[in-house]
N, C-alpha and C positions, 0 to 999 in steps of 0.2 A: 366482703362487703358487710358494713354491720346492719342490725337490723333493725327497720324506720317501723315507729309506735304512732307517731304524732306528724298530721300534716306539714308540711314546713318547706322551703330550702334549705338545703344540707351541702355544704364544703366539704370535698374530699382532695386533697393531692395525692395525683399521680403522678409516681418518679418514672421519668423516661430516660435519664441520661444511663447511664452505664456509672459501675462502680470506677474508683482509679486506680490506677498501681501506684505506689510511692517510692520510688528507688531508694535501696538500700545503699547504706554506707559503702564506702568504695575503698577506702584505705584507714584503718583502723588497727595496728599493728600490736600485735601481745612478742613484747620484750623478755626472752627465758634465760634466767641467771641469776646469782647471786649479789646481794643485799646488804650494806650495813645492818639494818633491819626488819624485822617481817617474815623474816621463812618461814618458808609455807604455807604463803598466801597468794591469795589474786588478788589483784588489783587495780580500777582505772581510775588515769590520772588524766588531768588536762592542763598541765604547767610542768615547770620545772620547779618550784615551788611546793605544788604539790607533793611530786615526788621525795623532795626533801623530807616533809613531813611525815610520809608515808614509809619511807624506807632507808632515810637518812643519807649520809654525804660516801663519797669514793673511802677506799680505805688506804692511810696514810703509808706511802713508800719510805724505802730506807739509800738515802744516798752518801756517801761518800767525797771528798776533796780535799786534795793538796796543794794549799795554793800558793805552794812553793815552788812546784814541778808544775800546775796546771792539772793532774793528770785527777779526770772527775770518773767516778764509777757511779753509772746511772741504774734502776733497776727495770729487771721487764715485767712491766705491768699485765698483769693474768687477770685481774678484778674488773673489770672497763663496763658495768652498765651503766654508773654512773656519768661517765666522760661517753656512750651511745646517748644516753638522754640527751645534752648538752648537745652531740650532733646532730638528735632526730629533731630535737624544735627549734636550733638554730638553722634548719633545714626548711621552715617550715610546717614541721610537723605540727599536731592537731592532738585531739585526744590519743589515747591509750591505753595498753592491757600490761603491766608487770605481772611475769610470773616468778616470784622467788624461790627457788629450789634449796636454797642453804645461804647462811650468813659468813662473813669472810672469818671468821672465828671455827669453823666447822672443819675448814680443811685448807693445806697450804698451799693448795692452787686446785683453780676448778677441776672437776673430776667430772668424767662421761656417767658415773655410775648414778649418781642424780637423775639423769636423762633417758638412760637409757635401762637399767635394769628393773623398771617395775618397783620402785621405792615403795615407802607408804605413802608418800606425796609425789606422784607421779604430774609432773607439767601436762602431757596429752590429754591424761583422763581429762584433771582439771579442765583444761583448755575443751575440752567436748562440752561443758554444761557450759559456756559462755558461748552465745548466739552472734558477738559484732565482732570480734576479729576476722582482720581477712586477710593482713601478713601475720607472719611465721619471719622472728629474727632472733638471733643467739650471737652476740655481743664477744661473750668472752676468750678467755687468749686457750688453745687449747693443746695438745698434739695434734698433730695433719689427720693421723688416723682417727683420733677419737674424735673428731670435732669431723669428718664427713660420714661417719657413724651416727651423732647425734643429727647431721644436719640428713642423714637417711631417714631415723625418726619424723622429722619435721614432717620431710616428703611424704611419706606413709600417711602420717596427721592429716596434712592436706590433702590427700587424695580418697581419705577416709571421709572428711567434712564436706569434700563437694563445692567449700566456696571460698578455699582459701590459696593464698602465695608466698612459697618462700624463697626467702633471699641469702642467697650462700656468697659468701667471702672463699677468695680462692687465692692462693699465693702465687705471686708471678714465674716463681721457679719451678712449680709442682701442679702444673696444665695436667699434662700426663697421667699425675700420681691420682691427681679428683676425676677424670673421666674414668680410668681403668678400676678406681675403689670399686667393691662389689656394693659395699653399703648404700651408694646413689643409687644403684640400681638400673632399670632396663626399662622401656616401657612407655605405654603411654599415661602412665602418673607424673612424669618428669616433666612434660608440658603445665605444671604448677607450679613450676620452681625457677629460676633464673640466677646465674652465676656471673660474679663481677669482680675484677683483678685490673691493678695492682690494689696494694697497700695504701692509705693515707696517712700524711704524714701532720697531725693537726697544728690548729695555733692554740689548741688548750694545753692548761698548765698540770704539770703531775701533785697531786697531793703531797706534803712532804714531814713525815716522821721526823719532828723538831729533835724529839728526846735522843730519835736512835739515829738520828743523821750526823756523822762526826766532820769536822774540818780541822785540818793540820796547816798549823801556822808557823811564823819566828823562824826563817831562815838560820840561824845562827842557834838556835835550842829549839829544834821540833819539837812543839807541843800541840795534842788531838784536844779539842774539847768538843760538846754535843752544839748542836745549831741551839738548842733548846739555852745553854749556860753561856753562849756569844749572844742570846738576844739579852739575858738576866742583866749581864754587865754593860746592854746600849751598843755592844760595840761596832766598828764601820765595818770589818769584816763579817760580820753577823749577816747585814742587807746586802753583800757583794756573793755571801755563797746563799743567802736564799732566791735572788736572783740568778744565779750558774743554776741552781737546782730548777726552778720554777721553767726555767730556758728550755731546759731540755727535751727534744721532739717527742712527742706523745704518738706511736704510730697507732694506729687503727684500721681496723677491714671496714672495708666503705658500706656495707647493708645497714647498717647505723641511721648515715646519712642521708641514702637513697631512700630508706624510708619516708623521711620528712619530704623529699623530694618527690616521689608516689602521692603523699597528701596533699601536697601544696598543686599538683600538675594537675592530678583529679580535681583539685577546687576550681582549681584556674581556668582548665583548658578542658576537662571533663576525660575518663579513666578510659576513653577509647582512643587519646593522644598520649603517641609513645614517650616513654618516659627518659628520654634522652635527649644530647645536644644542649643540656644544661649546665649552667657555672655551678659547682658546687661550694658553700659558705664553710668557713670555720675549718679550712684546707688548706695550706700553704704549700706543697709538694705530695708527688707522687714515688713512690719507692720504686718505681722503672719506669723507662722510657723504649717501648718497643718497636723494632722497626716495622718496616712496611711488611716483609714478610711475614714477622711475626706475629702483624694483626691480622695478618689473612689467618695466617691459624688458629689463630683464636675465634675469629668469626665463623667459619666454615672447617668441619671435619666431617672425616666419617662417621664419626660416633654422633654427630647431631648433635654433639654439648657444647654447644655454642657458650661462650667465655665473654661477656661484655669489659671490653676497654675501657680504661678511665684515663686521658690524655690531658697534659695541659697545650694552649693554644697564645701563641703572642698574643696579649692585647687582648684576650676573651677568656684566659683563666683555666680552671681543672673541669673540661667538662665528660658528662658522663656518653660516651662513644660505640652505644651499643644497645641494642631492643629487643633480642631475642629469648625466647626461650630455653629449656633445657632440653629440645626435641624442636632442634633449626633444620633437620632435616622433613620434618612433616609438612605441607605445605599449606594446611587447616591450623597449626596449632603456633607456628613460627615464630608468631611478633609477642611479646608480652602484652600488648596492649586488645589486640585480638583475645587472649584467652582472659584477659580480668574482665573485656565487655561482656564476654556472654558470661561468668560467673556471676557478675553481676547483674546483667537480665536473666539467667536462670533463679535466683534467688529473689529478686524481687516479684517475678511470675508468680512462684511459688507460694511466698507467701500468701501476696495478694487471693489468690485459689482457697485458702483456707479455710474462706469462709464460704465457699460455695461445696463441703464437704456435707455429703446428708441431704443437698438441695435434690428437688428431681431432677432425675438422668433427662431430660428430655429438651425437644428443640428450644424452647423459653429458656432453657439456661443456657445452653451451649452459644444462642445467640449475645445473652450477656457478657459471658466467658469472650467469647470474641470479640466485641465490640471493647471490653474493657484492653484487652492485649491488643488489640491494633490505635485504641488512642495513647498506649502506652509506647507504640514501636512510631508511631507516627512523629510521639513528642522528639525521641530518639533522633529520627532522620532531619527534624528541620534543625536541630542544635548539630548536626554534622557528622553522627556519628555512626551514618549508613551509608554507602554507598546508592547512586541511582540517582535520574534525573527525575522520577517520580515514585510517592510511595510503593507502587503496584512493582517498581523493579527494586526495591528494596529490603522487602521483608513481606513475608507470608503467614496469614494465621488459619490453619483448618480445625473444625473440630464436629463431628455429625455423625450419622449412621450413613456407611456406606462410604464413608471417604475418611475416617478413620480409625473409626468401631463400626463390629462388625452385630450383632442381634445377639450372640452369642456376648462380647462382653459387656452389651445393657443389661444382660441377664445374670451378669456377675458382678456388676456395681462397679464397672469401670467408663468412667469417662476419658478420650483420649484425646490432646490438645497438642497438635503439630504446630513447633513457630521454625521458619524460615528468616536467616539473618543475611546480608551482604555488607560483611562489619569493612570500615575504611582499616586500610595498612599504608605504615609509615613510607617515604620515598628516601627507600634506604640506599639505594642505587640511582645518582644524579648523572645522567650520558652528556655531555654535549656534543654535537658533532659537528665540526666546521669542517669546509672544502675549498678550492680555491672558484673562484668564476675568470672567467674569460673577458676580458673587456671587449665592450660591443660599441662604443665610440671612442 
Protein backbone atom coordinates (compact mmCIF):
# COMPACT_ATOMS: atom_id res chain seq x y z
CA UNK A 1 0.00 0.00 0.00
CA UNK A 2 1.49 3.37 -0.73
CA UNK A 3 1.95 5.89 1.60
CA UNK A 4 -1.12 8.81 1.94
CA UNK A 5 0.76 12.59 2.91
CA UNK A 6 -2.50 14.62 2.03
CA UNK A 7 -6.03 14.13 3.04
CA UNK A 8 -8.07 12.93 0.19
CA UNK A 9 -9.88 9.96 -1.55
CA UNK A 10 -7.56 7.58 -3.07
CA UNK A 11 -8.40 4.81 -5.96
CA UNK A 12 -6.65 1.68 -5.70
CA UNK A 13 -7.44 -1.54 -7.81
CA UNK A 14 -7.52 -4.69 -6.55
CA UNK A 15 -6.94 -7.65 -9.03
CA UNK A 16 -8.93 -10.57 -7.85
CA UNK A 17 -9.12 -12.75 -10.90
CA UNK A 18 -6.34 -15.18 -11.15
CA UNK A 19 -3.69 -15.00 -13.77
CA UNK A 20 -4.55 -17.24 -17.24
CA UNK A 21 -2.79 -19.94 -19.06
CA UNK A 22 -2.68 -19.46 -22.88
CA UNK A 23 -2.35 -22.71 -24.63
CA UNK A 24 0.49 -23.32 -26.44
CA UNK A 25 0.76 -24.21 -30.10
CA UNK A 26 -0.25 -27.62 -30.85
CA UNK A 27 1.25 -28.61 -34.08
CA UNK A 28 4.14 -26.70 -35.43
CA UNK A 29 6.37 -29.00 -37.16
CA UNK A 30 10.37 -28.42 -37.88
CA UNK A 31 10.99 -30.39 -41.37
CA UNK A 32 14.92 -32.05 -41.32
CA UNK A 33 16.62 -32.32 -44.54
CA UNK A 34 18.13 -30.97 -47.31
CA UNK A 35 17.71 -27.74 -49.40
CA UNK A 36 18.40 -26.07 -52.66
CA UNK A 37 19.52 -23.51 -50.41
CA UNK A 38 20.34 -22.43 -46.79
CA UNK A 39 22.37 -25.24 -45.23
CA UNK A 40 22.83 -24.82 -42.17
CA UNK A 41 20.12 -22.96 -41.11
CA UNK A 42 16.89 -22.83 -39.22
CA UNK A 43 14.17 -21.72 -40.33
CA UNK A 44 10.27 -20.70 -39.98
CA UNK A 45 8.11 -20.41 -42.81
CA UNK A 46 4.42 -19.79 -43.07
CA UNK A 47 3.83 -20.46 -46.99
CA UNK A 48 5.08 -22.20 -49.68
CA UNK A 49 6.21 -19.17 -51.11
CA UNK A 50 8.03 -18.39 -48.38
CA UNK A 51 9.88 -21.44 -48.42
CA UNK A 52 10.73 -20.72 -51.97
CA UNK A 53 12.52 -17.92 -51.05
CA UNK A 54 14.16 -19.14 -48.20
CA UNK A 55 15.48 -22.40 -49.54
CA UNK A 56 14.61 -22.41 -52.96
CA UNK A 57 12.85 -25.07 -55.44
CA UNK A 58 13.08 -29.39 -55.60
CA UNK A 59 16.35 -30.38 -57.29
CA UNK A 60 15.97 -31.02 -61.02
CA UNK A 61 15.83 -35.12 -62.03
CA UNK A 62 17.13 -36.78 -64.82
CA UNK A 63 14.78 -38.84 -67.10
CA UNK A 64 15.04 -40.80 -70.02
CA UNK A 65 12.42 -41.86 -73.21
CA UNK A 66 12.15 -43.77 -76.29
CA UNK A 67 9.37 -42.84 -77.92
CA UNK A 68 9.81 -45.36 -80.36
CA UNK A 69 9.66 -48.45 -77.95
CA UNK A 70 7.66 -46.39 -75.22
CA UNK A 71 10.05 -47.66 -72.78
CA UNK A 72 10.56 -44.38 -70.12
CA UNK A 73 13.33 -44.53 -67.35
CA UNK A 74 12.12 -42.48 -64.38
CA UNK A 75 14.40 -41.60 -61.36
CA UNK A 76 14.08 -42.26 -57.56
CA UNK A 77 13.77 -39.10 -56.07
CA UNK A 78 16.02 -39.01 -52.65
CA UNK A 79 15.67 -35.09 -52.37
CA UNK A 80 11.67 -34.76 -51.36
CA UNK A 81 11.46 -31.73 -48.78
CA UNK A 82 10.59 -29.77 -51.37
CA UNK A 83 7.56 -32.01 -52.85
CA UNK A 84 6.88 -32.66 -48.26
CA UNK A 85 6.26 -28.87 -48.29
CA UNK A 86 3.73 -28.96 -51.05
CA UNK A 87 2.17 -31.86 -49.02
CA UNK A 88 2.28 -30.40 -45.67
CA UNK A 89 0.27 -27.19 -46.72
CA UNK A 90 -1.75 -28.70 -49.22
CA UNK A 91 -2.60 -30.74 -46.11
CA UNK A 92 -3.46 -28.00 -44.37
CA UNK A 93 -0.63 -27.15 -42.85
CA UNK A 94 0.25 -23.83 -41.02
CA UNK A 95 3.43 -22.35 -39.96
CA UNK A 96 6.88 -24.10 -39.75
CA UNK A 97 10.41 -24.87 -38.69
CA UNK A 98 13.10 -26.05 -41.78
CA UNK A 99 16.01 -27.52 -40.76
CA UNK A 100 18.61 -27.63 -43.45
CA UNK A 101 21.41 -30.09 -42.92
CA UNK A 102 23.26 -29.89 -46.48
CA UNK A 103 22.33 -28.72 -49.98
CA UNK A 104 21.73 -31.22 -52.94
CA UNK A 105 25.17 -30.12 -54.30
CA UNK A 106 26.92 -31.62 -51.03
CA UNK A 107 26.30 -35.15 -51.56
CA UNK A 108 24.61 -37.65 -54.11
CA UNK A 109 21.90 -38.73 -51.93
CA UNK A 110 20.95 -37.98 -48.57
CA UNK A 111 23.24 -39.39 -46.06
CA UNK A 112 22.33 -40.39 -42.11
CA UNK A 113 25.87 -38.80 -41.19
CA UNK A 114 24.11 -35.28 -41.28
CA UNK A 115 21.75 -36.51 -38.57
CA UNK A 116 23.11 -38.58 -36.84
CA UNK A 117 26.95 -38.17 -36.19
CA UNK A 118 27.38 -35.17 -34.21
CA UNK A 119 28.32 -32.74 -37.31
CA UNK A 120 29.17 -29.16 -36.91
CA UNK A 121 25.59 -28.48 -37.57
CA UNK A 122 23.88 -30.80 -35.75
CA UNK A 123 19.72 -30.65 -36.43
CA UNK A 124 18.81 -31.79 -32.58
CA UNK A 125 21.21 -29.35 -30.99
CA UNK A 126 19.71 -26.76 -33.32
CA UNK A 127 16.28 -27.84 -32.77
CA UNK A 128 16.95 -27.65 -28.65
CA UNK A 129 17.29 -23.61 -28.88
CA UNK A 130 13.87 -23.23 -30.81
CA UNK A 131 10.95 -23.35 -28.12
CA UNK A 132 7.58 -23.94 -30.84
CA UNK A 133 8.17 -27.05 -32.49
CA UNK A 134 6.26 -29.97 -31.57
CA UNK A 135 6.65 -32.44 -34.58
CA UNK A 136 9.64 -34.11 -35.49
CA UNK A 137 9.46 -35.00 -39.50
CA UNK A 138 12.33 -36.25 -41.96
CA UNK A 139 10.99 -36.17 -45.53
CA UNK A 140 13.72 -37.66 -47.32
CA UNK A 141 14.33 -41.01 -49.35
CA UNK A 142 16.89 -42.96 -47.26
CA UNK A 143 18.04 -46.70 -46.70
CA UNK A 144 15.50 -48.65 -44.24
CA UNK A 145 18.34 -48.81 -41.71
CA UNK A 146 19.70 -45.46 -41.71
CA UNK A 147 16.50 -43.53 -41.95
CA UNK A 148 15.07 -45.73 -38.55
CA UNK A 149 18.49 -44.70 -37.14
CA UNK A 150 17.93 -41.01 -37.78
CA UNK A 151 14.20 -41.53 -37.00
CA UNK A 152 15.76 -43.21 -33.35
CA UNK A 153 17.40 -39.65 -33.09
CA UNK A 154 14.10 -37.91 -33.58
CA UNK A 155 12.73 -40.18 -30.80
CA UNK A 156 15.63 -39.55 -28.24
CA UNK A 157 15.08 -35.38 -29.40
CA UNK A 158 11.72 -35.82 -28.37
CA UNK A 159 11.81 -37.59 -25.35
CA UNK A 160 14.77 -35.27 -24.42
CA UNK A 161 12.33 -31.94 -24.99
CA UNK A 162 9.33 -33.06 -23.09
CA UNK A 163 6.89 -31.57 -25.70
CA UNK A 164 7.39 -32.92 -28.89
CA UNK A 165 6.02 -35.78 -31.65
CA UNK A 166 7.48 -37.67 -34.24
CA UNK A 167 6.12 -39.09 -37.31
CA UNK A 168 7.86 -42.11 -38.80
CA UNK A 169 7.22 -43.35 -42.47
CA UNK A 170 7.42 -47.17 -42.47
CA UNK A 171 7.35 -49.45 -45.59
CA UNK A 172 4.54 -51.65 -46.10
CA UNK A 173 7.11 -54.70 -46.74
CA UNK A 174 9.33 -54.07 -43.74
CA UNK A 175 6.61 -54.07 -40.46
CA UNK A 176 8.91 -56.39 -38.95
CA UNK A 177 12.33 -54.84 -40.12
CA UNK A 178 10.98 -51.00 -37.97
CA UNK A 179 9.69 -52.81 -34.97
CA UNK A 180 12.77 -55.39 -34.33
CA UNK A 181 15.48 -52.05 -35.49
CA UNK A 182 17.36 -51.63 -32.15
CA UNK A 183 17.58 -47.77 -33.12
CA UNK A 184 13.58 -47.21 -32.40
CA UNK A 185 14.31 -48.62 -29.33
CA UNK A 186 12.34 -49.75 -26.14
CA UNK A 187 10.47 -47.91 -23.73
CA UNK A 188 8.31 -45.47 -22.53
CA UNK A 189 9.99 -42.63 -24.95
CA UNK A 190 8.16 -44.42 -27.87
CA UNK A 191 4.77 -43.24 -26.63
CA UNK A 192 6.07 -39.70 -28.53
CA UNK A 193 6.20 -41.05 -31.69
CA UNK A 194 3.80 -42.70 -34.11
CA UNK A 195 4.28 -44.80 -37.27
CA UNK A 196 2.24 -44.84 -40.51
CA UNK A 197 2.36 -47.13 -43.76
CA UNK A 198 1.94 -47.58 -46.77
CA UNK A 199 3.62 -45.33 -49.20
CA UNK A 200 1.72 -42.35 -51.09
CA UNK A 201 1.58 -42.23 -54.26
CA UNK A 202 1.20 -38.22 -55.08
CA UNK A 203 -0.46 -36.05 -57.80
CA UNK A 204 2.61 -33.75 -57.68
CA UNK A 205 4.96 -33.51 -60.65
CA UNK A 206 8.82 -34.41 -60.48
CA UNK A 207 11.09 -31.63 -61.40
CA UNK A 208 12.74 -32.25 -64.66
CA UNK A 209 16.50 -31.76 -65.73
CA UNK A 210 15.65 -30.18 -69.36
CA UNK A 211 19.54 -30.25 -70.16
CA UNK A 212 20.20 -33.81 -69.00
CA UNK A 213 16.82 -35.47 -69.87
CA UNK A 214 17.35 -37.21 -73.38
CA UNK A 215 14.37 -38.47 -75.65
CA UNK A 216 15.04 -40.91 -78.62
CA UNK A 217 13.14 -40.29 -81.75
CA UNK A 218 12.80 -41.11 -85.76
CA UNK A 219 11.87 -44.65 -85.98
CA UNK A 220 13.61 -45.22 -89.09
CA UNK A 221 17.22 -43.14 -87.72
CA UNK A 222 17.31 -43.25 -83.87
CA UNK A 223 18.23 -40.02 -82.88
CA UNK A 224 18.80 -38.91 -78.76
CA UNK A 225 18.51 -35.23 -78.32
CA UNK A 226 18.20 -33.40 -74.69
CA UNK A 227 14.53 -32.16 -73.60
CA UNK A 228 16.39 -28.90 -73.23
CA UNK A 229 17.38 -28.88 -77.52
CA UNK A 230 13.46 -30.49 -78.40
CA UNK A 231 12.00 -27.35 -76.60
CA UNK A 232 15.07 -24.90 -78.60
CA UNK A 233 13.53 -26.12 -82.06
CA UNK A 234 9.46 -25.59 -80.62
CA UNK A 235 9.11 -29.07 -81.36
CA UNK A 236 5.74 -31.38 -80.64
CA UNK A 237 7.71 -34.01 -79.38
CA UNK A 238 9.29 -31.66 -76.89
CA UNK A 239 5.52 -31.13 -74.77
CA UNK A 240 4.75 -34.98 -75.41
CA UNK A 241 7.96 -36.14 -73.30
CA UNK A 242 7.72 -33.23 -70.94
CA UNK A 243 4.37 -34.43 -70.23
CA UNK A 244 5.60 -38.59 -69.97
CA UNK A 245 8.17 -36.96 -67.64
CA UNK A 246 6.03 -34.51 -65.39
CA UNK A 247 3.21 -37.88 -65.39
CA UNK A 248 5.25 -39.84 -63.67
CA UNK A 249 4.12 -41.00 -59.94
CA UNK A 250 5.95 -39.09 -57.23
CA UNK A 251 5.86 -41.59 -54.32
CA UNK A 252 6.19 -40.29 -50.85
CA UNK A 253 6.01 -41.56 -47.14
CA UNK A 254 2.86 -40.08 -45.76
CA UNK A 255 4.44 -37.94 -42.45
CA UNK A 256 4.71 -35.13 -44.86
CA UNK A 257 1.19 -35.02 -45.26
CA UNK A 258 -0.20 -36.16 -41.86
CA UNK A 259 1.63 -33.29 -40.69
CA UNK A 260 -0.64 -30.73 -42.36
CA UNK A 261 -3.31 -32.84 -41.30
CA UNK A 262 -2.05 -32.72 -37.24
CA UNK A 263 -2.54 -28.82 -38.02
CA UNK A 264 -5.40 -28.41 -39.76
CA UNK A 265 -7.44 -31.21 -37.05
CA UNK A 266 -5.77 -29.17 -33.99
CA UNK A 267 -7.30 -25.90 -35.63
CA UNK A 268 -10.40 -27.55 -36.47
CA UNK A 269 -11.43 -29.84 -33.96
CA UNK A 270 -8.65 -29.15 -31.22
CA UNK A 271 -5.28 -31.65 -30.47
CA UNK A 272 -7.39 -33.89 -28.16
CA UNK A 273 -9.26 -35.22 -31.45
CA UNK A 274 -7.69 -38.16 -33.09
CA UNK A 275 -6.15 -37.59 -35.93
CA UNK A 276 -7.70 -39.90 -38.13
CA UNK A 277 -10.65 -41.05 -40.45
CA UNK A 278 -9.53 -38.23 -42.68
CA UNK A 279 -9.30 -37.86 -46.66
CA UNK A 280 -5.93 -37.06 -47.43
CA UNK A 281 -5.28 -34.14 -50.35
CA UNK A 282 -2.71 -34.20 -53.13
CA UNK A 283 -2.89 -38.26 -53.00
CA UNK A 284 -4.05 -40.22 -55.62
CA UNK A 285 -3.14 -43.95 -54.55
CA UNK A 286 -1.64 -45.90 -52.00
CA UNK A 287 1.38 -48.34 -52.64
CA UNK A 288 -0.64 -51.33 -50.85
CA UNK A 289 -3.78 -52.59 -50.19
CA UNK A 290 -3.80 -54.78 -46.92
CA UNK A 291 -6.08 -57.28 -45.93
CA UNK A 292 -8.07 -57.61 -43.11
CA UNK A 293 -5.51 -59.75 -41.41
CA UNK A 294 -2.89 -57.74 -42.13
CA UNK A 295 -4.31 -54.67 -40.49
CA UNK A 296 -4.95 -56.54 -37.49
CA UNK A 297 -1.16 -56.73 -37.43
CA UNK A 298 -0.53 -53.69 -37.89
CA UNK A 299 -2.88 -52.38 -35.27
CA UNK A 300 -2.19 -54.72 -32.35
CA UNK A 301 1.33 -56.59 -31.62
CA UNK A 302 3.23 -57.72 -29.15
CA UNK A 303 5.76 -55.24 -29.41
CA UNK A 304 3.07 -52.34 -28.92
CA UNK A 305 4.35 -50.66 -32.23
CA UNK A 306 1.31 -50.25 -33.41
CA UNK A 307 1.69 -49.14 -37.47
CA UNK A 308 -1.22 -46.82 -38.42
CA UNK A 309 -3.00 -47.75 -41.97
CA UNK A 310 -3.60 -45.40 -44.66
CA UNK A 311 -6.59 -47.20 -46.75
CA UNK A 312 -8.45 -45.85 -49.68
CA UNK A 313 -12.40 -46.10 -49.15
CA UNK A 314 -15.11 -46.05 -52.37
CA UNK A 315 -16.54 -42.79 -52.53
CA UNK A 316 -14.56 -41.27 -49.36
CA UNK A 317 -10.82 -41.38 -50.75
CA UNK A 318 -7.31 -42.22 -49.04
CA UNK A 319 -8.13 -41.93 -45.47
CA UNK A 320 -5.70 -42.02 -42.63
CA UNK A 321 -6.98 -45.49 -40.60
CA UNK A 322 -5.20 -45.38 -37.59
CA UNK A 323 -4.61 -43.30 -33.86
CA UNK A 324 -2.08 -45.04 -32.08
CA UNK A 325 0.91 -44.48 -30.68
CA UNK A 326 4.27 -46.27 -30.69
CA UNK A 327 3.52 -47.90 -27.19
CA UNK A 328 -0.38 -49.38 -28.26
CA UNK A 329 0.17 -51.69 -25.71
CA UNK A 330 0.20 -49.15 -22.67
CA UNK A 331 -3.26 -48.31 -21.72
CA UNK A 332 -2.33 -44.45 -20.45
CA UNK A 333 -0.31 -43.73 -23.44
CA UNK A 334 -2.25 -45.56 -26.60
CA UNK A 335 -4.03 -42.93 -28.54
CA UNK A 336 -1.85 -40.12 -30.18
CA UNK A 337 -4.21 -37.83 -29.35
CA UNK A 338 -4.20 -38.65 -25.52
CA UNK A 339 -0.40 -37.99 -25.33
CA UNK A 340 -0.23 -34.46 -27.60
CA UNK A 341 -3.29 -33.34 -24.93
CA UNK A 342 -1.37 -33.60 -21.95
CA UNK A 343 2.05 -32.53 -23.81
CA UNK A 344 0.37 -29.78 -24.50
CA UNK A 345 -1.19 -29.03 -21.15
CA UNK A 346 2.01 -29.81 -19.56
CA UNK A 347 3.67 -27.17 -21.47
CA UNK A 348 1.35 -24.65 -21.22
CA UNK A 349 1.10 -25.17 -17.20
CA UNK A 350 4.47 -24.81 -17.28
CA UNK A 351 4.89 -21.99 -18.75
CA UNK A 352 2.24 -20.00 -17.45
CA UNK A 353 4.22 -21.13 -13.62
CA UNK A 354 7.00 -18.95 -14.72
CA UNK A 355 6.17 -16.29 -13.32
CA UNK A 356 5.12 -17.31 -10.10
CA UNK A 357 9.16 -18.36 -9.68
CA UNK A 358 10.59 -16.41 -6.60
CA UNK A 359 7.02 -15.57 -5.55
CA UNK A 360 6.26 -16.80 -1.72
CA UNK A 361 5.92 -20.39 -1.08
CA UNK A 362 2.89 -19.79 0.83
CA UNK A 363 -0.99 -20.27 0.77
CA UNK A 364 -1.62 -16.67 -1.17
CA UNK A 365 0.21 -18.18 -4.00
CA UNK A 366 -0.66 -21.71 -4.12
CA UNK A 367 -4.36 -20.50 -4.11
CA UNK A 368 -3.50 -18.27 -7.29
CA UNK A 369 -1.44 -21.29 -8.72
CA UNK A 370 -4.72 -23.19 -8.38
CA UNK A 371 -7.25 -21.20 -9.25
CA UNK A 372 -5.31 -20.02 -12.47
CA UNK A 373 -4.92 -24.15 -13.50
CA UNK A 374 -8.47 -25.07 -12.75
CA UNK A 375 -9.88 -22.01 -15.01
CA UNK A 376 -7.46 -23.37 -17.49
CA UNK A 377 -8.69 -27.26 -17.24
CA UNK A 378 -12.22 -26.02 -16.94
CA UNK A 379 -11.78 -24.00 -20.20
CA UNK A 380 -10.50 -27.60 -21.53
CA UNK A 381 -13.53 -29.71 -20.37
CA UNK A 382 -16.38 -27.37 -21.72
CA UNK A 383 -14.69 -27.39 -25.47
CA UNK A 384 -14.68 -31.32 -25.00
CA UNK A 385 -11.72 -32.23 -24.38
CA UNK A 386 -12.11 -34.03 -20.80
CA UNK A 387 -14.09 -36.63 -20.08
CA UNK A 388 -16.92 -36.31 -17.07
CA UNK A 389 -20.37 -35.12 -16.59
CA UNK A 390 -19.06 -32.34 -14.25
CA UNK A 391 -15.70 -30.50 -13.88
CA UNK A 392 -15.17 -32.21 -10.34
CA UNK A 393 -15.11 -35.73 -12.41
CA UNK A 394 -12.90 -34.47 -14.79
CA UNK A 395 -9.58 -33.03 -13.75
CA UNK A 396 -8.07 -32.31 -10.43
CA UNK A 397 -5.74 -29.50 -9.26
CA UNK A 398 -3.79 -29.80 -5.58
CA UNK A 399 -1.20 -27.91 -4.51
CA UNK A 400 -0.56 -26.90 -0.31
CA UNK A 401 1.39 -28.24 2.68
CA UNK A 402 0.30 -31.34 3.75
CA UNK A 403 -1.45 -32.63 0.65
CA UNK A 404 1.49 -32.08 -1.62
CA UNK A 405 4.66 -30.55 0.18
CA UNK A 406 5.56 -31.56 2.93
CA UNK A 407 7.50 -28.63 5.73
CA UNK A 408 10.54 -30.06 4.63
CA UNK A 409 10.30 -29.02 0.97
CA UNK A 410 8.95 -25.18 1.79
CA UNK A 411 12.16 -25.35 3.38
CA UNK A 412 13.80 -26.20 0.24
CA UNK A 413 12.08 -23.75 -2.05
CA UNK A 414 9.75 -26.34 -3.67
CA UNK A 415 6.44 -25.76 -4.56
CA UNK A 416 4.51 -28.83 -5.62
CA UNK A 417 1.45 -28.74 -8.05
CA UNK A 418 -0.52 -32.15 -8.69
CA UNK A 419 -2.92 -31.86 -12.03
CA UNK A 420 -5.35 -34.79 -12.44
CA UNK A 421 -6.53 -35.30 -16.37
CA UNK A 422 -9.51 -37.63 -17.60
CA UNK A 423 -8.43 -36.85 -21.32
CA UNK A 424 -11.57 -38.26 -23.99
CA UNK A 425 -10.12 -41.37 -26.24
CA UNK A 426 -11.14 -41.94 -29.77
CA UNK A 427 -14.09 -44.84 -30.32
CA UNK A 428 -11.84 -46.87 -32.12
CA UNK A 429 -13.72 -50.04 -31.58
CA UNK A 430 -17.55 -49.45 -33.00
CA UNK A 431 -19.63 -53.11 -31.60
CA UNK A 432 -23.01 -53.32 -32.82
CA UNK A 433 -25.04 -56.06 -31.54
CA UNK A 434 -28.22 -57.20 -33.08
CA UNK A 435 -30.48 -60.30 -32.12
CA UNK A 436 -33.46 -61.81 -33.18
CA UNK A 437 -36.99 -60.84 -31.04
CA UNK A 438 -39.86 -63.17 -30.93
CA UNK A 439 -42.93 -61.86 -32.29
CA UNK A 440 -45.67 -61.21 -29.57
CA UNK A 441 -48.77 -60.53 -31.96
Amino acid sequence: MPEYKTPGVYVEEVSTLPSSIAQVETAIPAFIGYTATGAGTVSKIGSMKEYELAFGGPKAETFTWDSNTGNLTAPTVSFRMYYAMQMYFGNGGGPCYIVSVGGYGTTNAPSKAEFVNNPPFNPWTELEKEDEPTLMVVPDRFATADYYEIMGAAIDHCDKMGDRFALIDVDPGGVSAFRNDPNIGTGSKLRNAAAYTPMLVSTLSIAVDQAASMVTYNPNTPTTASLATLETANNQLYHQALAKFQDSPLTMGPSAALAGVYAANDAGRGVWSAPANIALRQVKDVTRVFSPSELDGLNVDASGKAVNAIRYFAGRGILIWGARTLVSNDLEWRYISVRRLFLTVEESVQKALNQYVFEPNNASTWARVKGMAENYLNGLWRQGALQGAAPGDSYFVQVGLGQTMTAQDVLEGRMIVRIGLAAVRPAEFIVLEFSHLMATS
